[in-house]
N, C-alpha and C positions, 0 to 999 in steps of 0.2 A: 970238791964235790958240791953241786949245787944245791940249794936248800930242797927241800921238798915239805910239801905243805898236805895238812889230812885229805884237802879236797882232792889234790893228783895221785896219794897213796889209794885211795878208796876209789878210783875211775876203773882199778882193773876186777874183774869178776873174779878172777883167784885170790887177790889181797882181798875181798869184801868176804869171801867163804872163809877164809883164814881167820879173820877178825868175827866172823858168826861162830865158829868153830873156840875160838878161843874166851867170846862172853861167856862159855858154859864152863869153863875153866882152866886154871893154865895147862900147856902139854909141852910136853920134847918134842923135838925135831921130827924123829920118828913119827910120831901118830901123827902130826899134820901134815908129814909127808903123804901117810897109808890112808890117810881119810880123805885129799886133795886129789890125790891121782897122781902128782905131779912128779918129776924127779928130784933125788935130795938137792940138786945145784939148783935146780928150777925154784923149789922150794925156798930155799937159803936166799935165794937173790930178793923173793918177795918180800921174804922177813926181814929183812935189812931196808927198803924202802919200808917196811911197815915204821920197822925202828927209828930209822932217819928222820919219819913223818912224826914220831911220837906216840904212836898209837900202841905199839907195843914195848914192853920191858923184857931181858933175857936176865936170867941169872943160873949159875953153874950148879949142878947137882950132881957130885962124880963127874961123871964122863961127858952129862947131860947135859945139854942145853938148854932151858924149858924158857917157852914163852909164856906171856900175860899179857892183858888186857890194860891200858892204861889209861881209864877214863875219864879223865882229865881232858883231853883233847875233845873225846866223843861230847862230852858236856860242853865244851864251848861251840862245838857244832850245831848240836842242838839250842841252844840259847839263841845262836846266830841266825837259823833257823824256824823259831819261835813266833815271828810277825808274820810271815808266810804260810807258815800250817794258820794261823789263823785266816788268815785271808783266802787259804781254799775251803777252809773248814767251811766260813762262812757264804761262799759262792756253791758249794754242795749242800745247804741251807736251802738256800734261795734257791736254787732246781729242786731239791724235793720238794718243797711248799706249790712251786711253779705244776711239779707231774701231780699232787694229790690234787692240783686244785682242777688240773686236764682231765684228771677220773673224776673228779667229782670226789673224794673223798676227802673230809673234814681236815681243816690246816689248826695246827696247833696257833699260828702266828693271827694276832687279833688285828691287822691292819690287812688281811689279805682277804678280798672279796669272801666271799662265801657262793657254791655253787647256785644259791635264791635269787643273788643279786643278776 
């Protein structure tokens, strides 16, 4: 079986509901089948790419299956992710300073003109 990796586990919109569903804490099969829509097979297959990707842990409770969240992985996404959210953070910066200063309204940034000038 081929490796699979968090970023191709989390490309599908039923895996990324699945992993929303489960940061609020773990469940059985069951409930993320009845909260997803999906079918049990349907379902089963995502959660095995979850698992394969990392993202999810299973362990046995009875009869149960119940998943978890395993954030470990999501942490290293985010970390991976970290220089980027900066560098939008700071370009949606620099547009709002840009539209206060097209209204006319006061720029918190001391090196951007002032509506006087």
């Amino acid at each position: 079986m081929p490796d699979v990796t968090p970023w191709t586990a989390l490309a599908d919109p039923h895996r990324r509901a699945i992993v929303a569903l489960l940061r609020e804490r773990p469940r059985p099969v069951g409930e993320i089948v009845a909260a997803c829509g999906l079918s049990q097979p349907s379902t089963s297959k995502h959660l095995r790419v979850l698992r394969d990707a990392g993202l999810v842990r299973v362990s046995q409770d009875a009869q149960r299956r119940v998943y978890a969240l395993d954030p470990a992985p999501i942490a290293a996404l985010d970390a991976w992710l970290a220089p980027y959210r900066t560098l939008w953070n700071d370009s949606l910066d620099t547009l709002g300073r840009r539209l206060d200063q097209a209204s006319g309204e006061p720029s918190d940034d001391p090196e951007a003109p002032s509506a006087k000038d």
